[in-house]
C-alpha positions in Angstrom: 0.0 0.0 0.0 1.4 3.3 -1.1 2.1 5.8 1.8 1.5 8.7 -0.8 -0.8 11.4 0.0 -2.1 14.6 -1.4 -0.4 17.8 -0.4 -2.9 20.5 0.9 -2.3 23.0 -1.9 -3.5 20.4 -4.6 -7.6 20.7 -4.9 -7.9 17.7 -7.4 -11.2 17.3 -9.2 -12.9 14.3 -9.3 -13.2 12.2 -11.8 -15.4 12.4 -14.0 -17.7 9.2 -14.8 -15.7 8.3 -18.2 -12.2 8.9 -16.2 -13.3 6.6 -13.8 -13.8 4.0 -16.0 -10.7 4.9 -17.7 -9.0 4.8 -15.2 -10.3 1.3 -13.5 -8.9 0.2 -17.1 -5.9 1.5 -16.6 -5.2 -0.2 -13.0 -6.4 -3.8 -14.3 -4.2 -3.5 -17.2 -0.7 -1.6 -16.1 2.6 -3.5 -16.0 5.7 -2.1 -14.4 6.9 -0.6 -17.8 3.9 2.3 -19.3 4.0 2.3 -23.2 3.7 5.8 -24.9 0.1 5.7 -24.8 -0.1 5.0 -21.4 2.4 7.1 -20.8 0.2 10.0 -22.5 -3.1 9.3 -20.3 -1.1 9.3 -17.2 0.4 13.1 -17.8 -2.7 14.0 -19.3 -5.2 13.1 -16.6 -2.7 14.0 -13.8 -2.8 17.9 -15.5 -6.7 17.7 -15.7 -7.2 16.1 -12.3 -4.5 18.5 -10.2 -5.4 21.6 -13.1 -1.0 21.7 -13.6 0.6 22.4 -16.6 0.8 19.1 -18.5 4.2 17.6 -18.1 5.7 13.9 -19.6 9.1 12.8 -17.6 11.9 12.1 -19.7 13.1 8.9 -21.2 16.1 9.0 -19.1 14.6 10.4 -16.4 13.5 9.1 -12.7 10.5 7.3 -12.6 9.8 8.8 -9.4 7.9 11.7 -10.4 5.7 9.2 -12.7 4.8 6.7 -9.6 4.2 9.9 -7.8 1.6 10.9 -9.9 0.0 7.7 -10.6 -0.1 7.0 -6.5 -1.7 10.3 -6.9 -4.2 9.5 -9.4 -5.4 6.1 -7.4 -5.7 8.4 -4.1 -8.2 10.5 -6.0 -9.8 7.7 -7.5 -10.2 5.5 -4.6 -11.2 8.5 -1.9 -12.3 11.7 -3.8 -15.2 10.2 -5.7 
């Protein structure tokens, strides 16, 4: 269980019904390594969700931030709707 949580300055939205979905998808389906697309959807939502600039990590970058973000994503997911 991730000990991630969600700093006081960042109001996320909730998820809509079709990002819920989306993102239930997304969870049954990830593997440790996120192709492009998945890649994409993760930045994507994570800017929509958190209203941030949208930002992909580099290829030779941490995956740190990434994991951050998608712990992120599941907290909103699984408490804020």
């Amino acid at each position: 269980m991730s000990h991630t949580t969600i700093p006081k300055r960042m109001k996320p939205k909730k998820f809509t019904k079709k990002q819920k979905e989306d993102w239930k998808l997304f969870k049954l389906n990830r593997t440790v390594q996120l192709n492009k697309k998945q890649l994409e959807y993760v930045c994507k939502l994570y800017a929509k969700i958190f209203n941030k600039p949208l930002w992909y990590p580099g290829t030779n970058e941490s995956t740190k931030p990434l994991i951050l973000m998608i712990d992120r994503l599941d907290l909103v997911y699984e408490s804020y709707n």
